[in-house]
C-alpha positions, 0 to 999 in steps of 0.5 A, spaced: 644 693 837 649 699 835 650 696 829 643 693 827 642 701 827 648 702 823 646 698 818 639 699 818 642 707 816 647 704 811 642 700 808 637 706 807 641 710 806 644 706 800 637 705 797 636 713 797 642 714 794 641 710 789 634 713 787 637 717 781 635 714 774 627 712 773 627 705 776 633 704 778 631 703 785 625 699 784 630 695 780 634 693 786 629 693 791 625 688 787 632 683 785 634 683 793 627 681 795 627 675 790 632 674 793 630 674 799 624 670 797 629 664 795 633 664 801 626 664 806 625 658 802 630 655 803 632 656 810 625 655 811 623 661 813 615 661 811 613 667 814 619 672 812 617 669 805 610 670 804 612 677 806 616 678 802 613 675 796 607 681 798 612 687 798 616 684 792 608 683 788 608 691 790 615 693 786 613 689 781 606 693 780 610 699 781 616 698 776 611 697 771 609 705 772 616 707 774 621 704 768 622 708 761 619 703 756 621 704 750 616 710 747 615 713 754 619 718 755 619 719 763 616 715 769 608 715 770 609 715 777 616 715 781 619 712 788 621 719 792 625 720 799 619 717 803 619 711 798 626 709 797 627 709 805 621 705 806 623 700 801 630 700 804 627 699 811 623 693 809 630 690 806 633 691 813 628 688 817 627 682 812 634 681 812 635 680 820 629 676 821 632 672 816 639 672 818 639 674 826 634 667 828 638 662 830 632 656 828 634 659 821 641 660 819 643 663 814 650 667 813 649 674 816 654 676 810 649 676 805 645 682 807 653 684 803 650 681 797 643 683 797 644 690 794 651 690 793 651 695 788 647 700 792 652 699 798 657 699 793 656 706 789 654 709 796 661 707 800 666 709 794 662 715 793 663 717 801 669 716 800 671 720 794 668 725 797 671 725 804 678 725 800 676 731 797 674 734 803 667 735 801 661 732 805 660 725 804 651 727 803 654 732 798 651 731 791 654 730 785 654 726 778 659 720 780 654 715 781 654 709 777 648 711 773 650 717 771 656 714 769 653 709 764 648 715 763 654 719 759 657 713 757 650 713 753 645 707 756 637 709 757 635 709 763 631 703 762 638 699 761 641 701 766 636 698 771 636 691 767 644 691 767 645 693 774 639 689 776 642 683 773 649 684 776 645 685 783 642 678 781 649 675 778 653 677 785 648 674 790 646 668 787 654 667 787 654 669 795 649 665 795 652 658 792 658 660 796 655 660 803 651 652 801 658 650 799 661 653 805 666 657 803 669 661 809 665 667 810 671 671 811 672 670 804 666 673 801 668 680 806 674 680 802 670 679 795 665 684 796 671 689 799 675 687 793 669 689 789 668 696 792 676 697 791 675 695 784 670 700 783 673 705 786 679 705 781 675 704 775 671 710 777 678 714 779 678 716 772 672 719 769 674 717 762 676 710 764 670 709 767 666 712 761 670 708 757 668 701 760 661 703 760 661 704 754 663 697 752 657 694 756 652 698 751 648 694 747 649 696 739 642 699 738 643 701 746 635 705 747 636 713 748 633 718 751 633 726 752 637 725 759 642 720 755 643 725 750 643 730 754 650 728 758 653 725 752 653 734 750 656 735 756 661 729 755 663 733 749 662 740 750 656 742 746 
């Protein structure tokens, strides 16, 4: 129980953080339930599937407000506080119906890898900040988003190239765990994975440097876009 509540808090706590750039969250929120779908499916959990597939349609109808078309030059409607903690408490519960029940077993290890980049960003984040002698829930620029914000992505590719990592780490997890790899395995990764990070992101300009290589040559703009690329440059 101690721990169900420690990782219910975590996760909640991740989807919050992680909320700083229109779309972002839904993003996330909607690729960790497809994912959850597929796992259902093939566990054959029925019920957790079908609602997840319902709160998955409801992201999905929420995404089409919240993310920045192009031509649309901020969000129509938007997640808040009270949104995000909701979704990450959905994400929660369907995790532990799905991996705690021992008439559907699935490895516990993929609650890791199906928000891995919001539980990343929030554990280095906390820790950069404790080592600076800062609260660890003190704001700052330092999230992924903001990152790739100054490195010149819009916001709506930022939601699509993080989405499509989140997407691309848990289907590798979940081909793993179906060809058994040992799940002590799948831990190291995901901590190698956040010391990665944490060593890419030590370095503002290191950082900036290698977002800026993942952009697209017709990247889409964006007042905020433009506006920290001032800011990088002194304007």
């Amino acid at each position: 129980m101690p721990f169900t509540v420690f990782a219910t808090v975590g996760i909640l706590n991740a989807i919050n953080m992680i909320d700083g750039e229109d779309g972002l969250a839904g993003t996330q929120v909607l690729a960790a339930l497809v994912m959850l779908c597929a796992a259902a499916v093939y566990s054959g959990n029925v019920t957790v599937f079908q609602r997840a597939a319902v709160v998955a349609g409801a992201v999905a109808g929420f995404l089409v407000f919240n993310l920045r078309f192009p031509g649309r030059t901020q969000a129509r409607i938007f997640m808040g506080n009270a949104g995000s903690a909701l979704l990450g408490l959905v994400i929660a519960c369907f995790t532990f119906r799905l991996t705690q029940n021992p008439a559907h077993p699935v490895g516990p290890i993929l609650a890791l890898w199906l928000i891995p980049l919001p539980i990343m960003d929030c554990l280095v984040l906390m820790v950069r900040r404790l080592r600076s002698g800062r609260s660890p829930f003190a704001a700052d620029r330092g999230h992924i988003h903001h990152l790739m914000g100054s490195a010149g992505h819009g916001p709506l590719g930022i939601s699509i190239v993080l989405a499509g990592f989140s997407f691309a780490t848990g289907l590798c997890a979940a081909i793993a765990l179906r060809l058994h790899v040992p799940q002590i395995l799948l831990v190291l990764a995901f901590v190698l994975l956040c010391l990665g990070y944490y060593w890419l992101t030590s370095r503002h300009e290191r950082a900036i440097a290698f977002f800026r290589r993942l952009r697209p040559r017709r990247a889409m703009s964006s007042p905020d876009v433009e506006l920290a690329n001032s800011k990088e440059t002194g304007a």
